[in-house]
C-alpha positions as CSV (number, residue, x, y, z in Angstrom):
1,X,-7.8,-80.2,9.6
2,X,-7.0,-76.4,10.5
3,X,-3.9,-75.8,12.6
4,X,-5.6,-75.2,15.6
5,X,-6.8,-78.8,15.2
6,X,-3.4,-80.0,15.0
7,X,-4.0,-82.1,18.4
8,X,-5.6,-84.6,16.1
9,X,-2.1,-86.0,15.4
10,X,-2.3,-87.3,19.0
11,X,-5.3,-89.1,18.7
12,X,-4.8,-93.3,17.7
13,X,-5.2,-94.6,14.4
14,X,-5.0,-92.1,11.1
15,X,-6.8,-89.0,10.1
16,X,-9.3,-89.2,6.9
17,X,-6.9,-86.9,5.2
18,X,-2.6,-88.3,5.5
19,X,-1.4,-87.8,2.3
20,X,-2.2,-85.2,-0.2
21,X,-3.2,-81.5,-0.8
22,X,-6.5,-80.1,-0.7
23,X,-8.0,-76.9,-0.1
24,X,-9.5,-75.8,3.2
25,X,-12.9,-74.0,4.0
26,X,-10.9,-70.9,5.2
27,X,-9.0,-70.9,1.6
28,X,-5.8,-72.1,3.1
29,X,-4.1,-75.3,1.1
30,X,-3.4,-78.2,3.5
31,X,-0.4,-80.8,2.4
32,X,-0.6,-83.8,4.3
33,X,2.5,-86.7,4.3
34,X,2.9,-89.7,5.8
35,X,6.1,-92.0,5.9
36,X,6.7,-95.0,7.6
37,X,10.8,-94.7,8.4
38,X,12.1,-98.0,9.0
39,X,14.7,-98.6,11.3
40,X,14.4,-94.9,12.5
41,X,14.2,-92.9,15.7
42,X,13.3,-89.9,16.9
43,X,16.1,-89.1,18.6
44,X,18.0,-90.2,14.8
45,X,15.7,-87.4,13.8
46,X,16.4,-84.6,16.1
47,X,20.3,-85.0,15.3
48,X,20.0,-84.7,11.8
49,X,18.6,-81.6,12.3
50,X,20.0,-79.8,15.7
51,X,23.3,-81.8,15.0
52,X,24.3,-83.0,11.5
53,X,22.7,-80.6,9.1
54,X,25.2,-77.3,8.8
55,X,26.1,-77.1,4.9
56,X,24.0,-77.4,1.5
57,X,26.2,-80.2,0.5
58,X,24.5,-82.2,3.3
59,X,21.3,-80.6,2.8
60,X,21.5,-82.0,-0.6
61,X,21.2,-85.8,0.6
62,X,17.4,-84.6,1.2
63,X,17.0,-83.7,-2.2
64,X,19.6,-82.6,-4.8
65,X,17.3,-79.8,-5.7
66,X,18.6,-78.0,-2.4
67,X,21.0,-75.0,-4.1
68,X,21.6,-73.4,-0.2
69,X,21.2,-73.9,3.0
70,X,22.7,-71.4,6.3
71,X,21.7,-71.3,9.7
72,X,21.2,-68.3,11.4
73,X,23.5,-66.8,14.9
74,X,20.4,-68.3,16.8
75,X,21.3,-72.0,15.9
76,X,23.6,-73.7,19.1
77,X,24.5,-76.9,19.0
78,X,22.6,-80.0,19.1
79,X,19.6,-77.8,19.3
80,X,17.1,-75.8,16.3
81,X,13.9,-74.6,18.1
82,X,14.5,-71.0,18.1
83,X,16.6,-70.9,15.4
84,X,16.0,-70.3,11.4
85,X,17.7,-71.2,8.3
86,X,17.5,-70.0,4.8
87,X,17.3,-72.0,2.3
88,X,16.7,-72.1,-1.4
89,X,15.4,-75.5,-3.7
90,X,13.9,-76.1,-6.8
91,X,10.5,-77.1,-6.7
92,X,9.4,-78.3,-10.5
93,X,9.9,-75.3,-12.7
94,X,9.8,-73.3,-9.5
95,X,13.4,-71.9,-7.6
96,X,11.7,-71.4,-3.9
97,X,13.7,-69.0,-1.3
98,X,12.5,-68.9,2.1
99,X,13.9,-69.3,5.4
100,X,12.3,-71.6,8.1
101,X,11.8,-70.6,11.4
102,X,12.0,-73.6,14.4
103,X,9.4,-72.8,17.0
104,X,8.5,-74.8,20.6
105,X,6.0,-77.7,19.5
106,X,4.1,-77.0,22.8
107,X,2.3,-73.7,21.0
108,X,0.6,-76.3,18.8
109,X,0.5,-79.7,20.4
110,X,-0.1,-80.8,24.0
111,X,3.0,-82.6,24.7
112,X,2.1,-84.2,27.9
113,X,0.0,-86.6,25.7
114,X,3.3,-87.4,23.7
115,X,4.2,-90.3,26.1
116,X,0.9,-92.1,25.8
117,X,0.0,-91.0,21.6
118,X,3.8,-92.8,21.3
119,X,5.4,-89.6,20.0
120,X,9.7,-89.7,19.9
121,X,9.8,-86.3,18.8
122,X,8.2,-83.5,17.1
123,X,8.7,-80.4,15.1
124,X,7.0,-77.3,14.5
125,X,8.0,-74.3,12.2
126,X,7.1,-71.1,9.8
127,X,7.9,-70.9,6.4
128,X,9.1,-67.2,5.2
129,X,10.2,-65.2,2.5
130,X,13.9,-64.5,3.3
131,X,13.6,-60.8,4.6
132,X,10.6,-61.7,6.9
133,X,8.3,-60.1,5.1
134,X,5.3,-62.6,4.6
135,X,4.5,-65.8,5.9
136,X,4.3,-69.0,3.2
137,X,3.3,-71.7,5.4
138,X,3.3,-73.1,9.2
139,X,4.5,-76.7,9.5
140,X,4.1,-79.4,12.1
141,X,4.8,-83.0,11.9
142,X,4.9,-86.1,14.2
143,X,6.9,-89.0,14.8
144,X,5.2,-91.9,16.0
145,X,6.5,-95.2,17.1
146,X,5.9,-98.6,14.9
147,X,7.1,-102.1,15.4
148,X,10.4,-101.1,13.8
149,X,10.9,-97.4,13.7
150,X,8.7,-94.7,13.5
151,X,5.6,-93.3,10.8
152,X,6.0,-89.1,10.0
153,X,3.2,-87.3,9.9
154,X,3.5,-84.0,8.1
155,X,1.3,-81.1,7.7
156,X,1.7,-78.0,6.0
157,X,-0.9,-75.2,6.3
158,X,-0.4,-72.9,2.7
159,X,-1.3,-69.3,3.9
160,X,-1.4,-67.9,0.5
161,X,-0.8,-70.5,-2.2
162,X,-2.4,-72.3,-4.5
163,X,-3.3,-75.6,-6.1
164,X,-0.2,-75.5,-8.1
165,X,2.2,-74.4,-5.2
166,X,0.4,-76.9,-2.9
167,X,0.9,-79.9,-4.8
168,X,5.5,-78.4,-5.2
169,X,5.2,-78.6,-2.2
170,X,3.6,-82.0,-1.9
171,X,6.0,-83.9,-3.8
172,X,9.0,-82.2,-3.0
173,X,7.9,-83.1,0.7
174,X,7.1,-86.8,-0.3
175,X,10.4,-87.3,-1.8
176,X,12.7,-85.5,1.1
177,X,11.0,-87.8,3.8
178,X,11.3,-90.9,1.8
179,X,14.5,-90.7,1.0
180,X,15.4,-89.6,4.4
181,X,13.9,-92.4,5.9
182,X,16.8,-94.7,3.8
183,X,20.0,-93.1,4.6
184,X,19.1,-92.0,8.1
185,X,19.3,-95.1,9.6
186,X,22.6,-95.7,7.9
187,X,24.5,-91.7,9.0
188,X,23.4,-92.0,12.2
189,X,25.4,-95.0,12.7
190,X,28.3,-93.9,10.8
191,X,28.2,-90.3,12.1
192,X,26.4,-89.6,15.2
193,X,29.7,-91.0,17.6
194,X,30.9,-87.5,16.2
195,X,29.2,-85.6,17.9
196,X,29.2,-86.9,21.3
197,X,30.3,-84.8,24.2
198,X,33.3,-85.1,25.8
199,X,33.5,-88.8,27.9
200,X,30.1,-89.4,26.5
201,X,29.8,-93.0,25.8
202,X,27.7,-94.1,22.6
203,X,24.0,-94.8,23.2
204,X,23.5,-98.6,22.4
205,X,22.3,-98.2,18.9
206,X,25.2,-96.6,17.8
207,X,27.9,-99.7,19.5
């Protein structure tokens, strides 16, 4: 599946391809994840990132490979798309620094189809060397509703990688979502009534 294609992740049922790496006809390296996050939301997922992630030490709960993490003067809160971090990890024998850039999800998927495909949230982005200069990879993933949370599906589209990059970046990705989808369930509860506005009053999962 080419990025263009990326509608696919709409369609019901699974795609040939969910987990892995393989090379594409165009050269490009596809990783492909899928985790079923118990007991998590999409709206559990969109505060993690546009709320509670802001240091490296809580970057680290992803994986303890993280060595930094810093948002950019773009970043306001509660929200990301528009916004980039840097951020540097190890990836087997390999110390990565890139920065990710959040981008509007409606370039690459046709959210007015989110309601019926079941989709609580969505996230699109492009991975680059820190100073701009050269585009790693483009990233989309889903969020689709189960019977008790939600299943993440990732992509990654490799622009100039190879098999040994790929799979990095395939197991480093395996391991951030599952372990994510164990503590989230768990912070959000314990930390989300922090960030409420003002006279807010909790959302019913978090009484």
């Amino acid at each position: 599946m080419f990025i263009e294609e990326a509608n696919k992740l709409l369609e019901p049922g699974y795609l040939p391809f969910e987990t892995g790496y393989m090379q594409l006809s165009n050269g490009q390296w596809l990783c492909a994840v899928l985790t079923r996050m118990h007991g998590v939301t999409g709206k559990m997922l969109d505060w993690w990132m546009g709320s509670y992630l802001d240091s490296t030490e809580k970057y680290k709960l992803w994986d303890s490979n993280h060595t930094r993490f810093e948002w950019d003067d773009k970043k306001k809160p509660g929200q990301f798309i528009g916004a980039s971090h840097i951020c540097e990890e190890w990836q087997g024998p390999m110390h990565i620094k890139i920065r990710i850039k959040f981008e509007d999800p409606a370039q690459f998927l046709d959210t007015s189809k989110f309601a019926a495909a079941k989709i609580q949230t969505a996230v699109a982005c492009t991975v680059y060397t820190q100073d701009w200069s050269q585009v790693y990879s483009r990233i989309i993933w889903v969020a689709r509703t189960t019977e008790d949370g939600v299943e993440q599906r990732f992509r990654a589209w490799d622009t100039g990688g190879n098999a040994d990059s790929s799979r990095g970046g395939y197991e480093h990705t395996l391991g951030e979502m599952a372990r994510q989808a164990r503590f989230l369930p768990t912070l959000y509860k314990t930390r989300g009534q922090v960030f409420l506005k003002p006279g807010e009053n909790p959302p019913a999962d978090l009484k």
